[in-house]
C-alpha positions in Angstrom: -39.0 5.8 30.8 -35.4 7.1 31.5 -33.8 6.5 34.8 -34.9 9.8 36.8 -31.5 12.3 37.7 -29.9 12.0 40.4 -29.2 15.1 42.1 -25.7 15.8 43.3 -24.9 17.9 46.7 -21.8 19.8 47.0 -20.1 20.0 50.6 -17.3 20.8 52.3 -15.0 17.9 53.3 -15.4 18.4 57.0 -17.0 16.4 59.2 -19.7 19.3 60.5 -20.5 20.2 56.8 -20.7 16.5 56.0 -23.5 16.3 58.9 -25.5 19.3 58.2 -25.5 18.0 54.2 -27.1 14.4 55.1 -29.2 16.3 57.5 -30.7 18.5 54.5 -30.5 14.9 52.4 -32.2 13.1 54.8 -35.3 15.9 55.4 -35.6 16.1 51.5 -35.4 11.8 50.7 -38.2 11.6 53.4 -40.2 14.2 51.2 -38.8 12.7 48.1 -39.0 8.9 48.9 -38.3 8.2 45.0 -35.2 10.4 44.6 -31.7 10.2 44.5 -29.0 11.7 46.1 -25.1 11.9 46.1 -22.7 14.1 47.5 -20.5 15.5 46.5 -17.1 16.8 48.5 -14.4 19.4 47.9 -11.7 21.2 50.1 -12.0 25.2 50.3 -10.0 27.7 50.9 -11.2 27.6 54.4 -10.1 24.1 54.4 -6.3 24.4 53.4 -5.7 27.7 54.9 -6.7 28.0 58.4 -4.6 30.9 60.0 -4.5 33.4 57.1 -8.1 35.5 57.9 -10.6 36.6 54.9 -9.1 40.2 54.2 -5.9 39.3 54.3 -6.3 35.9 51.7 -8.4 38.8 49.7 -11.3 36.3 49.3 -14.4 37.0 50.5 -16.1 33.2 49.8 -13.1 31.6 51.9 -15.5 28.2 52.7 -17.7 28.7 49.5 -15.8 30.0 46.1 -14.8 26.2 45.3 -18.5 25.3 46.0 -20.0 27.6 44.0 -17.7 27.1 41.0 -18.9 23.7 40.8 -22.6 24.5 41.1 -22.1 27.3 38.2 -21.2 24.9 35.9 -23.6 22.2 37.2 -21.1 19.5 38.2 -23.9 20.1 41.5 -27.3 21.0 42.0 -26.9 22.6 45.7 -24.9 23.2 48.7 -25.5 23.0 52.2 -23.7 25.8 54.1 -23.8 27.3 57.6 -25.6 30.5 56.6 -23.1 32.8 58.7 -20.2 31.8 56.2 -22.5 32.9 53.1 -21.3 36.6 52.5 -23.7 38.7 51.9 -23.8 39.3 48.6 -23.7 36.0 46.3 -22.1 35.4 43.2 -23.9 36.4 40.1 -26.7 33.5 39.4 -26.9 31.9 42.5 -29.6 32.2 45.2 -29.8 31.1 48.1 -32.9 28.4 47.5 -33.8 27.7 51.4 -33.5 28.5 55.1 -33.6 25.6 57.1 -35.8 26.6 60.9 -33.1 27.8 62.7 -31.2 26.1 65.8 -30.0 28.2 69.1 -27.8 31.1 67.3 -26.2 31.6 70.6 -22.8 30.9 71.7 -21.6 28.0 74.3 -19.2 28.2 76.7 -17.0 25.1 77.0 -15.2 24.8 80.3 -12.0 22.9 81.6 -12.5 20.5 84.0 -11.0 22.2 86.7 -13.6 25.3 86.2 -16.7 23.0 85.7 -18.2 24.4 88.6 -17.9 28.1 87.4 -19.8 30.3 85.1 -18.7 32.8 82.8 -19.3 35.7 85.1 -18.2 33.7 88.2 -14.8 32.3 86.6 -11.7 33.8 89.1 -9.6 37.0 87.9 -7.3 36.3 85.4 -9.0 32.6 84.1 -7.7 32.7 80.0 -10.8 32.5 77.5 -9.8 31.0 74.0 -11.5 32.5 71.2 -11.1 33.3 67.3 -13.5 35.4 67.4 -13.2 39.6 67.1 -16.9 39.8 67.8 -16.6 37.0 71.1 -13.3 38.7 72.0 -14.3 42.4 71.8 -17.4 41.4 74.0 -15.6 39.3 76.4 -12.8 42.4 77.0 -15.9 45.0 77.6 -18.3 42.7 79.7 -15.6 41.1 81.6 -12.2 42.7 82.1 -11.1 40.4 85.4 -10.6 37.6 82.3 -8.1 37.4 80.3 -8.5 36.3 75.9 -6.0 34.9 74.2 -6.4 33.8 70.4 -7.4 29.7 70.0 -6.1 28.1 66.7 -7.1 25.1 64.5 -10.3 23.4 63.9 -12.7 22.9 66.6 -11.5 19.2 67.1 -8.1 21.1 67.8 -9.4 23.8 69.9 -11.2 21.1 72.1 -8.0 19.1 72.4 -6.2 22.1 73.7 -8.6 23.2 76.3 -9.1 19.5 77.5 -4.8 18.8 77.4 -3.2 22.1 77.6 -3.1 23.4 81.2 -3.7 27.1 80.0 -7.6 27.9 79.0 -9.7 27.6 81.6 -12.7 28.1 79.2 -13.2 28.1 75.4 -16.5 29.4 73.2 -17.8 28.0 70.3 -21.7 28.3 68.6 -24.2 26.4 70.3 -25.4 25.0 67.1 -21.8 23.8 66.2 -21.5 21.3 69.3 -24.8 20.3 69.0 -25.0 19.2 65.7 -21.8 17.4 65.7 -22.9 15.7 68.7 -21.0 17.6 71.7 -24.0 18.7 73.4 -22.6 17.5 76.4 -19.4 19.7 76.2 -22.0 22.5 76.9 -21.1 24.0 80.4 -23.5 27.0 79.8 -25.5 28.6 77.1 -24.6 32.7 76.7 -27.6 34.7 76.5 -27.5 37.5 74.2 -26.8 40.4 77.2 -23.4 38.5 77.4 -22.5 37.8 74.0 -24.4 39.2 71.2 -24.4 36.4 68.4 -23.0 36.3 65.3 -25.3 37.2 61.6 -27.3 34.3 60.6 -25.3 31.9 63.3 -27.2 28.8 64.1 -29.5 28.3 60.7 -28.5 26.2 57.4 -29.0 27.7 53.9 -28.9 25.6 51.0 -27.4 27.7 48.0 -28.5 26.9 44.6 -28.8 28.2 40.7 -30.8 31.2 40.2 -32.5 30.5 37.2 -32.9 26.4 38.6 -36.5 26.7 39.3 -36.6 22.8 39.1 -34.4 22.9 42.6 -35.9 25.6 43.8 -39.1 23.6 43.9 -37.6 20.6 45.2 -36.0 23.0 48.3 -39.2 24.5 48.7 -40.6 21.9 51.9 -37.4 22.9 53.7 -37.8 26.9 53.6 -38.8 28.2 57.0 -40.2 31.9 56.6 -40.6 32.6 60.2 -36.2 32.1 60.2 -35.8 33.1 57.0 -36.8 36.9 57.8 -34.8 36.7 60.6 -31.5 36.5 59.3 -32.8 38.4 56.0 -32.6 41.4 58.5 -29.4 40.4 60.2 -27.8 39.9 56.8 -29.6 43.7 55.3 -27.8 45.0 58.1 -24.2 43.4 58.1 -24.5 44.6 54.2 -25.3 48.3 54.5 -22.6 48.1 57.4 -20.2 46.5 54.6 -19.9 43.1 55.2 -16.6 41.7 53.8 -14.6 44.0 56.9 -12.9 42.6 60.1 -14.4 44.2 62.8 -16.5 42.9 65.6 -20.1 43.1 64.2 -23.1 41.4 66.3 -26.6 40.9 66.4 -29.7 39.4 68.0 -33.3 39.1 66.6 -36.8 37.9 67.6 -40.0 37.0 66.0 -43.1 36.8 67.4 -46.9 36.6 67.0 -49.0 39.5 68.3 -52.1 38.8 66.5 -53.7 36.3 64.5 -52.8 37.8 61.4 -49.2 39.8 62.3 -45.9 39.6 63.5 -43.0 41.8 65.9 -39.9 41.6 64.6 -37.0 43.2 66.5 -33.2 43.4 65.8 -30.9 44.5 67.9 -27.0 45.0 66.2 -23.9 46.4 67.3 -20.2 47.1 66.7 -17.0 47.3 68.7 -13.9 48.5 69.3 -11.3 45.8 69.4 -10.7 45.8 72.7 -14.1 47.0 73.5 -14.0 50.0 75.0 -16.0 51.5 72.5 -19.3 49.9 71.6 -21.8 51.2 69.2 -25.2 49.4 69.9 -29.0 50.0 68.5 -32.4 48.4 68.2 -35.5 48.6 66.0 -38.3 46.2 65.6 -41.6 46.9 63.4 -44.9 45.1 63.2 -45.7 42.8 60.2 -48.6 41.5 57.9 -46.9 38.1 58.8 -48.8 35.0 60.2 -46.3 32.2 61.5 -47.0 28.6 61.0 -47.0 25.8 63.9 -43.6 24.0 63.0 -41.8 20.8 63.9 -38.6 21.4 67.0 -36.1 19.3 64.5 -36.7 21.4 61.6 -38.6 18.3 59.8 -41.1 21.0 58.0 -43.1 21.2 54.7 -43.8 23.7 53.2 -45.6 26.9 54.3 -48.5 26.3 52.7 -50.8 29.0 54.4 -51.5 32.6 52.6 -51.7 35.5 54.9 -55.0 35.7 54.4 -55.9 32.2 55.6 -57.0 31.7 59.2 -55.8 27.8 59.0 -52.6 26.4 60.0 -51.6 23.6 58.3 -48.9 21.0 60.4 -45.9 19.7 58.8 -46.1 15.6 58.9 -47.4 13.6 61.2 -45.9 13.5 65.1 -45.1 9.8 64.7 -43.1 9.8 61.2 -41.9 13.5 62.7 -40.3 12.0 65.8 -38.5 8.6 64.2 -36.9 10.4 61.4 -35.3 12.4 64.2 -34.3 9.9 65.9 -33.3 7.6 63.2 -32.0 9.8 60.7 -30.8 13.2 61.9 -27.0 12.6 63.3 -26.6 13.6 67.0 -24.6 10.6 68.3 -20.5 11.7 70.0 -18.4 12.1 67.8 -14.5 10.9 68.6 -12.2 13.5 68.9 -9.4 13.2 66.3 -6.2 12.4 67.9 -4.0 15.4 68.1 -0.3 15.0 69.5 1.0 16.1 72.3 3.8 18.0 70.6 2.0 19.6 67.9 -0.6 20.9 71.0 2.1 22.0 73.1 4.5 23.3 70.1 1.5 24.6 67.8 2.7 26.7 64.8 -0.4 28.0 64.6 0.8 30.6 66.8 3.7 31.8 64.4 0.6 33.4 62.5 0.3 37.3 63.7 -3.0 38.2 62.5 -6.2 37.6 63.6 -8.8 34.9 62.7 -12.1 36.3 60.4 -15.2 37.3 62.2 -17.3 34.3 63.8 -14.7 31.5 61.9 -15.2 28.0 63.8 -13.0 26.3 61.7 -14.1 22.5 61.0 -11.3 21.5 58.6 -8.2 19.6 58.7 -5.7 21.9 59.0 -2.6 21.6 56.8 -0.5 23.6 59.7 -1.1 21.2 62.5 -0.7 18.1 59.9 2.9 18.7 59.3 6.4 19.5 61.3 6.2 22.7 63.0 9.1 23.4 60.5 7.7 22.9 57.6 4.6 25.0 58.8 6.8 28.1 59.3 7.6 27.4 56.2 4.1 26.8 54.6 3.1 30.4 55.9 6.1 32.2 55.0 5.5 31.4 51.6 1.5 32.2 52.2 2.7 35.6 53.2 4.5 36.3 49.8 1.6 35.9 48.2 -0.9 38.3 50.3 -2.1 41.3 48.9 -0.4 44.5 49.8 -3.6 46.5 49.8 -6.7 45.1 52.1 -9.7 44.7 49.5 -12.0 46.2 52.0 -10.2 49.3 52.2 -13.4 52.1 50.9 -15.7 50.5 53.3 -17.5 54.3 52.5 -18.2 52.8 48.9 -19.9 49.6 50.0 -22.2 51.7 51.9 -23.3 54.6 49.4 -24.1 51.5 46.9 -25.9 49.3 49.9 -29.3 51.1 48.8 -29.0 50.3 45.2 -28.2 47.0 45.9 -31.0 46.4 47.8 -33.1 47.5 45.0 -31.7 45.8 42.7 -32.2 42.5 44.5 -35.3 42.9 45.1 -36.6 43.1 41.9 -34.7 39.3 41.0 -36.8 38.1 44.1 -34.0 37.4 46.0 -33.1 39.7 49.0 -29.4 39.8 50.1 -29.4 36.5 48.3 -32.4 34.9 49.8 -35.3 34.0 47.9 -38.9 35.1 48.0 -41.2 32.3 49.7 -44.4 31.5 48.1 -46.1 32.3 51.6 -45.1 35.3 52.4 -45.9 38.3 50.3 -43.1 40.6 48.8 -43.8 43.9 50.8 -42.6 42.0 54.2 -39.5 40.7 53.2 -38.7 44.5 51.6 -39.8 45.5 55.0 -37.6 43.5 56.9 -34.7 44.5 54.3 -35.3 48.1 55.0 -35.5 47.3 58.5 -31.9 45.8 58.7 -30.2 48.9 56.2 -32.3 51.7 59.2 -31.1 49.7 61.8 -27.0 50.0 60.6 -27.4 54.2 59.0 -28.8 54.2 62.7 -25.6 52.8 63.8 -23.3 54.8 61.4 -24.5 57.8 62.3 -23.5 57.2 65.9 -19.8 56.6 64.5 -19.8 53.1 63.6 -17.8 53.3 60.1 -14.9 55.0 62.2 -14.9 52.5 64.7 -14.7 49.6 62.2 -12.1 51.5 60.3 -9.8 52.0 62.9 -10.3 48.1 63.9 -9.2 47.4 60.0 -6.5 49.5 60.6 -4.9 47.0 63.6 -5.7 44.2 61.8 -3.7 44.9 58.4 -1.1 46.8 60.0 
């Protein structure tokens, strides 16, 4: 018998990918006892070029291209991403094979020491809130106007640094899910509820992307799909794409889904889009009932596969509590992670402020940044010559094209079984996830009507100059 493949899992180079790939490795090896796995890391654009945002690189994948060029031509099987950095259209060919049951989507606010006994809306007049973020930044300006937001640069082990040495944030906010799979739970000062800070699309669940045509993977993926998350973010991701997902603007969501009766579902989104300095918000909701019966899952996300049909009354557990509990405890990284040391010059000197543009959409940036690992002189340097090189015309410019095509995209995907990239389960049946794809394209024409393209226009406008 020949010595059975062993399959290879592409990743990004930093250290939160590299923990949310041997999470996925370590869910499928205890399914697949006999297999093999290796990873497989790469830099990404992401990686190497921190402070230059998506439209103005004029690269949509900015942490996935790389990835995705290697599993086209099979030097990898899969890749483990943080769904909110997938666009929402994939390459042609690839799929994305699984969503993992999705973690808290909300965001965290991390305090200074001095204003650990404050919350968000109690912090004094004038406190400075570090974000990269256009959607936290836009919210904070509207909901709170006594507090003041200034731009954060570098990585997140950067951003924590700053905020922990630099006498000037009194608060910084990051994703929930972020901190606590990396193991900086305790950094948490407060969780922000949705009425404060509408997430970000698909923020806080794992998708593992994968060949379209590699039904052999697809199989192998199939005990980690979670349906009940997995419709979720297929709305979320429906809407951002009728919207016109490759433009900087501060887009937002929140969704739910819940039982009603034995056999159905409620699923509500809520979306919404802003102004840059939020003065001007554009926010709407829809929800609709679905043939959809959710199965009892694990907490950690240790799950097989859905294995009921609508149709069946039975509800069939994942693995046993006992072997459920120890792999999470044994095998699923949570421990502190160090923080990188940073120097005290390069914090107090940063040259990521010589960049004048803003930071994409939602980017929490877990690379090594090339700008803070060299002289502040050679990283003037470094982006002078990255600004040459930028295109002269923003890519997302006809934002009024991606929209009149949104419906015949949504066709078209649908009839591959894959719905803005996400693959049809076995356990749930085709007319729900086409009505949870409608459901997110309603719920943004709702919003455009209201005047959401011109606000997002004008917000492209500032950001390219």
């Amino acid at each position: 018998m020949s010595e059975e493949k062993i399959v290879r899992v592409g990743s990004r180079k930093s250290e939160l990918a590299l923990i949310q790939t041997r999470h996925v490795i370590s869910l499928l090896e205890h399914e697949y006892p006999d297999k093999k796995f290796e990873i497989v890391t790469m830099n990404t654009l992401g990686d190497n070029v921190l402070d230059i945002p998506l439209p103005k690189i004029g690269e949509k994948s900015l942490f996935t291209k790389e990835l995705e060029t290697a599993l086209s031509i099979g030097s990898v099987d899969f890749v483990v991403h943080s769904l909110k950095d997938l666009p929402t259209t994939l390459p042609d060919g690839m799929v994305i094979g699984a969503i993992l049951t999705r973690e808290d989507p909300r965001d965290a606010l991390v305090l200074s020491k001095k204003y650990r006994k404050y919350e968000l809306s109690t912090l004094p007049t004038g406190s400075v809130i570090g974000t990269s973020s256009l959607r936290r930044s836009a919210q904070l300006c509207r909901n709170y106007p006594n507090l003041i937001v200034e731009n954060i640069r570098g990585n997140l082990n950067t951003r924590l640094k700053k905020l922990d040495e630099l006498d000037k944030y009194s608060a910084i906010i990051l994703a929930a899910a972020g901190l606590n799979r990396i193991g900086w739970q305790h950094r948490i000062s407060q969780i922000l509820e949705p009425e404060e800070l509408m997430y970000a699309v698909g923020q806080g669940a794992l998708a593992v992307e994968c060949r379209e045509n590699d039904n052999e993977i697809i199989d192998l993926l199939s005990p980690l799909y979670e349906s009940a998350t997995a419709l979720q973010v297929l709305a979320e991701r429906s809407f951002l794409k009728t919207l016109g997902g490759g433009c900087s603007a501060p887009v937002a969501v929140t969704s739910d889904l819940l039982s009603k009766t034995e056999d159905t579902s409620h699923l509500s989104l809520k979306g919404g889009v802003w102004s840059l300095d939020g003065q001007i918000n554009i926010v709407h909701s829809l929800a609709l009932k679905l043939p959809y019966k959710q199965n009892k899952r694990c907490e950690n996300g240790l799950n097989k596969i859905d294995s009921i049909e609508l149709s069946d009354s039975s509800v069939t557990n994942c693995i046993d509590s006992k072997s459920c509990s120890s792999l999470a405890e044994d095998e699923v990284p949570r421990k502190k992670q160090k923080l990188e040391e940073v120097s005290s010059q390069l914090l107090e000197n940063d040259p990521h402020d010589l960049c004048p543009v803003q930071m994409p959409v939602g980017s929490d940036f877990m690379g090594k940044c090339p700008f803070l690992e060299s002289s502040p002189v050679s990283a003037k340097k470094l982006l002078i010559d990255i600004e040459k090189q930028l295109p002269t015309k923003c890519p997302f410019s006809s934002i009024q094209e991606t929209v009149s095509t949104s419906k015949q995209e949504i066709s078209s995907s649908s009839k591959n079984n894959n719905y803005c990239g996400i693959v049809l389960h076995k356990s749930v049946e085709k007319n729900v996830f086409e009505m949870v794809e409608l459901l997110g394209q309603n719920l943004a024409e709702s919003l455009i009507k209201k005047g959401a393209l011109e606000v997002m226009e004008k917000a492209r406008a500032v950001i390219h100059g």
